[in-house]
Every structure is written in structure tokens, then in C-alpha cells.
C-alpha positions as CSV (number, residue, x, y, z in Angstrom):
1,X,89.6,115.0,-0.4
2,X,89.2,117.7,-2.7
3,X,87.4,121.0,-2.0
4,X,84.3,121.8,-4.3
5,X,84.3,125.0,-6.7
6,X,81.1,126.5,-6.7
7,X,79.4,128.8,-9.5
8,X,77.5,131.8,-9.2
9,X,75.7,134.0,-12.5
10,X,79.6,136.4,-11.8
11,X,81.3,134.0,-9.1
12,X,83.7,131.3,-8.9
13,X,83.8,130.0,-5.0
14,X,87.4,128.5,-5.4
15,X,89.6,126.9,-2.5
16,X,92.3,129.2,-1.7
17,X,95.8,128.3,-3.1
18,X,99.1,129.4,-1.4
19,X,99.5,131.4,-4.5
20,X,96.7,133.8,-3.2
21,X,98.3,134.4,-0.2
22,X,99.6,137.9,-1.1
23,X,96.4,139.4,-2.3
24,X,94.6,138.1,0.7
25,X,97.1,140.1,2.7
26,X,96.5,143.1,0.2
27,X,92.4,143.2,0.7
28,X,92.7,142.0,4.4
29,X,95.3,145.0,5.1
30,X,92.6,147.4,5.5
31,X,91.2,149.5,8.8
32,X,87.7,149.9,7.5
33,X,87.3,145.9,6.8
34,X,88.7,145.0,9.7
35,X,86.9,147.2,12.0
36,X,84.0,144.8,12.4
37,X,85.6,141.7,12.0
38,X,87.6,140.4,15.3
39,X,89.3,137.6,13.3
40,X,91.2,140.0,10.5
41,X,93.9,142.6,12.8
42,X,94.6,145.8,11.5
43,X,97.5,146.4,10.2
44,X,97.1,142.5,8.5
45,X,100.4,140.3,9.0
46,X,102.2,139.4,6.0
47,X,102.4,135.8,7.0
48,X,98.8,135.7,8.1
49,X,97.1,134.8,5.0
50,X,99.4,132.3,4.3
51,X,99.6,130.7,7.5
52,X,95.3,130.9,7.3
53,X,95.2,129.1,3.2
54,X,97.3,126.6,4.9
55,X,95.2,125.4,7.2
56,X,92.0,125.2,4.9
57,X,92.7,121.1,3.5
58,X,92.9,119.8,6.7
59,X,89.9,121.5,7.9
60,X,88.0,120.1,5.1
61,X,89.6,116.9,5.5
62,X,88.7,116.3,9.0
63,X,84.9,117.3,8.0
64,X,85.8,120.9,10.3
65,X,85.7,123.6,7.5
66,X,85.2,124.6,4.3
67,X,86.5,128.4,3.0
68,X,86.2,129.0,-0.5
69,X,87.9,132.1,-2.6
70,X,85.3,134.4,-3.9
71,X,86.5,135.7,-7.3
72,X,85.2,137.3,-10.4
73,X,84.5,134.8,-13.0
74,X,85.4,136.9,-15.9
75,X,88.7,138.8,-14.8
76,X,89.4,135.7,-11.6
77,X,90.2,138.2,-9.0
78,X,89.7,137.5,-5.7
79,X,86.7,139.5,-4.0
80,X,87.0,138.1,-0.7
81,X,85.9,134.8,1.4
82,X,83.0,132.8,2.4
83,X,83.4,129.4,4.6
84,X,81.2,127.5,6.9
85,X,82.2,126.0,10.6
86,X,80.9,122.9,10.3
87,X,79.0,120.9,13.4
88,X,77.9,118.1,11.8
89,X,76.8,116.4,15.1
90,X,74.0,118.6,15.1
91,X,73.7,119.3,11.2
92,X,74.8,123.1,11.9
93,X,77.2,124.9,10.2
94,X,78.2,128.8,11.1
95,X,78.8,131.4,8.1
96,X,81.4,133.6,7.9
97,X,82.6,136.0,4.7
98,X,84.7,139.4,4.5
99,X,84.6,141.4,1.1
100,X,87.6,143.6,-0.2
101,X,86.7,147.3,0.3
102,X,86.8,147.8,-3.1
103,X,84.4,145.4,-3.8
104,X,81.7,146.8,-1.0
105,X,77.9,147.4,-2.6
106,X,77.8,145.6,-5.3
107,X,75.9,142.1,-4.0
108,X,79.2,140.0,-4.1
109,X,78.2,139.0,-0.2
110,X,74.9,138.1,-1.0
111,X,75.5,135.9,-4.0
112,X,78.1,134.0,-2.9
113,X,75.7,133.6,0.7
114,X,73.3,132.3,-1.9
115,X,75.4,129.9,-2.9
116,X,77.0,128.7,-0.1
117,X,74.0,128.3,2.1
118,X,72.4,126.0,-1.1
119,X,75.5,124.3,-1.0
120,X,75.2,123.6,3.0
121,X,71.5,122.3,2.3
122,X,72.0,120.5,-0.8
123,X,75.3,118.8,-1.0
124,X,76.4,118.7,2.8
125,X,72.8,117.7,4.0
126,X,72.6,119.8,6.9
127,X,69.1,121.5,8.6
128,X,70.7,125.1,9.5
129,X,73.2,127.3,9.0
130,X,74.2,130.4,11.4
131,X,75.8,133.4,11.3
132,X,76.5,136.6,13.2
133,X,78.1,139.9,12.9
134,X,79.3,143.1,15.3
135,X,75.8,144.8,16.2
136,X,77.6,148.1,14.7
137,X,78.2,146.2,11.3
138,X,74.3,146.8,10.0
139,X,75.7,146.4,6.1
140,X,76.5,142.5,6.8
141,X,73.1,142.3,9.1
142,X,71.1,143.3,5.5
143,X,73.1,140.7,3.7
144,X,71.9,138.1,6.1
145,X,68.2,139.6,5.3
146,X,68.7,139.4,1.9
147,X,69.8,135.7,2.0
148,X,66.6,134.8,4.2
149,X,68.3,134.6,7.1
150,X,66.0,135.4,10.6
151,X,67.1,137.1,13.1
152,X,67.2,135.6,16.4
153,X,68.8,138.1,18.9
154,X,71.3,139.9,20.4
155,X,74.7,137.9,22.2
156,X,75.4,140.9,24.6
157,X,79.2,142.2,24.8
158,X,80.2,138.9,22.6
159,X,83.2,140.0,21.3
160,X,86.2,141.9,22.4
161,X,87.7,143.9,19.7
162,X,90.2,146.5,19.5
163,X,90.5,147.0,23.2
164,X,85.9,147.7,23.1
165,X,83.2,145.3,23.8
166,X,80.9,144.6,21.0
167,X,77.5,143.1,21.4
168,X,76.9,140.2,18.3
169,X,73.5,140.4,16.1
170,X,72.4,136.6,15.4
171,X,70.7,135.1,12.6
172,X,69.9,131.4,10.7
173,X,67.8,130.1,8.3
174,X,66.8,126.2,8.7
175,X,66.5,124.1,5.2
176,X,62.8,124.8,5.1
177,X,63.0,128.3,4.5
178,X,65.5,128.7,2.0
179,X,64.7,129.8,-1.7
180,X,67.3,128.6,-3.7
């Protein structure tokens, strides 16, 4: 099947190509981005990204996962990534996104949310989407405010990271509530 592009007002949500591989590494590759998300290591694997983008059609295929590219429309550079975990047994999916340092405060998180979570509603039919981050991480916790996203509590010491326990701040939003 092929993987849906979404559009934004500045982004394209793109499926990754093999050909993105090496700026993935480049934006992953860094200590502050990493710090609060378990599934990027610091310092990033070259082969990682590669190995990752390769494993994105099958997801989709089997109805698992969907991860899209978030790039600039205008200039086509990649920003970072947004996907969804899907469980379609129960109509769920689970969000996740990372943005390139360099790309940190200006909204890029929250529109492509926007987008995505319409996307989840709209086109994939389903009644909620989740998502989570490391209780330190309060930027990403304003994201999911922003894209009207509740929150719903606390999964204590959730994730082990870097050798320390981290406690996991939860949030959704069900079809009903969302503005888009």
C-alpha cells in the first residue's frame, strides 16, 4: 500500500525514504534530543536510521504503523518525525514525534500533532489517540496541551533511560474533543 503525505500551512508529512537515512542520523546524533527520548541512543548509530526507514512499509502494511518525515515545505528539509502505534482492535493509536534541535520553538511539533491527530480521526477512523513523554521533558508535555490533549496521569518509574528511572506523564484526546 502506499503511505499518505500529509500537508500542513509550512509542512509536508512525507514517508521516509532510504535516501533520508543520513540526515536522520545527523539530527538524531544529538545529546540534548535524546535525553528524553529512550528510543533515540546517544551517540546515534550510523546504521540506525537506516535500519529504522526500513522497517516503516511493512509497518504500514500490516496496519501496525505509520511514521511520516516532517519537512519544510519550501526548502524540503527534514525537521524531524511524527508516527502513530496503531491498535486498531480498540480504535487507539499512540503518538510519538522528535524534532531536530535546531528546529526546537518554533511550533513544528504542534502543527504536524495537528495534523496527524486529524489524520487519525478522519481518515483512519479511530476514537483516541495517546501519547506520553519523560515527566522531566515539560516542552513536549505543552505540545500535547496545545494539541488538546488531556492529561490523564503519571506511569511512575515507566522508563529506564540512561542507566535512571523516569516516571512518564500521560495524555489523549478522544475524537469528540478535537478542533481540527
Amino acid at each position: 500500500m502506499i503511505r499518505p503525505t500529509l500537508e500542513t500551512e509550512r509542512l509536508r508529512l512525507r514517508p521516509f525514504t532510504t535516501a533520508d537515512a543520513d540526515e536522520v542520523t545527523r539530527l538524531a546524533d544529538n545529546e540534548e534530543l535524546s535525553r528524553y527520548i529512550p528510543a533515540i541512543p546517544y551517540p546515534y548509530p550510523k546504521y540506525a536510521a537506516a535500519e529504522w526507514i526500513s522497517t516503516h512499509q511493512e509497518k504500514f502494511d500490516f496496519g501496525q504503523e505509520i511514521v511520516f518525515a516532517i519537512t519544510d515545505k519550501t526548502t524540503r528539509n527534514i525537521i524531524g518525525a511524527i508516527g502513530l502505534v496503531l491498535t486498531p482492535e480498540h480504535k487507539r493509536a499512540e503518538m510519538g514525534y522528535w524534532i531536530g534541535r535546531e528546529y526546537w520553538g518554533q511550533r513544528y511539533a504542534t502543527e504536524a500533532g495537528q495534523a496527524v491527530i486529524r489524520y487519525a480521526f478522519k481518515t483512519l477512523g479511530l476514537e483516541s489517540v495517546i501519547a506520553h513523554h519523560l515527566a522531566p521533558n515539560i516542552a513536549s508535555g505543552r505540545v500535547m496541551q496545545k494539541l488538546g490533549m488531556k492529561y490523564e496521569g503519571c506511569r511512575r518509574r515507566f522508563f529506564l533511560h540512561r542507566g535512571e528511572f523516569f516516571d512518564a506523564a500521560l495524555y489523549s484526546i478522544i475524537k469528540e474533543e478535537f478542533q481540527g
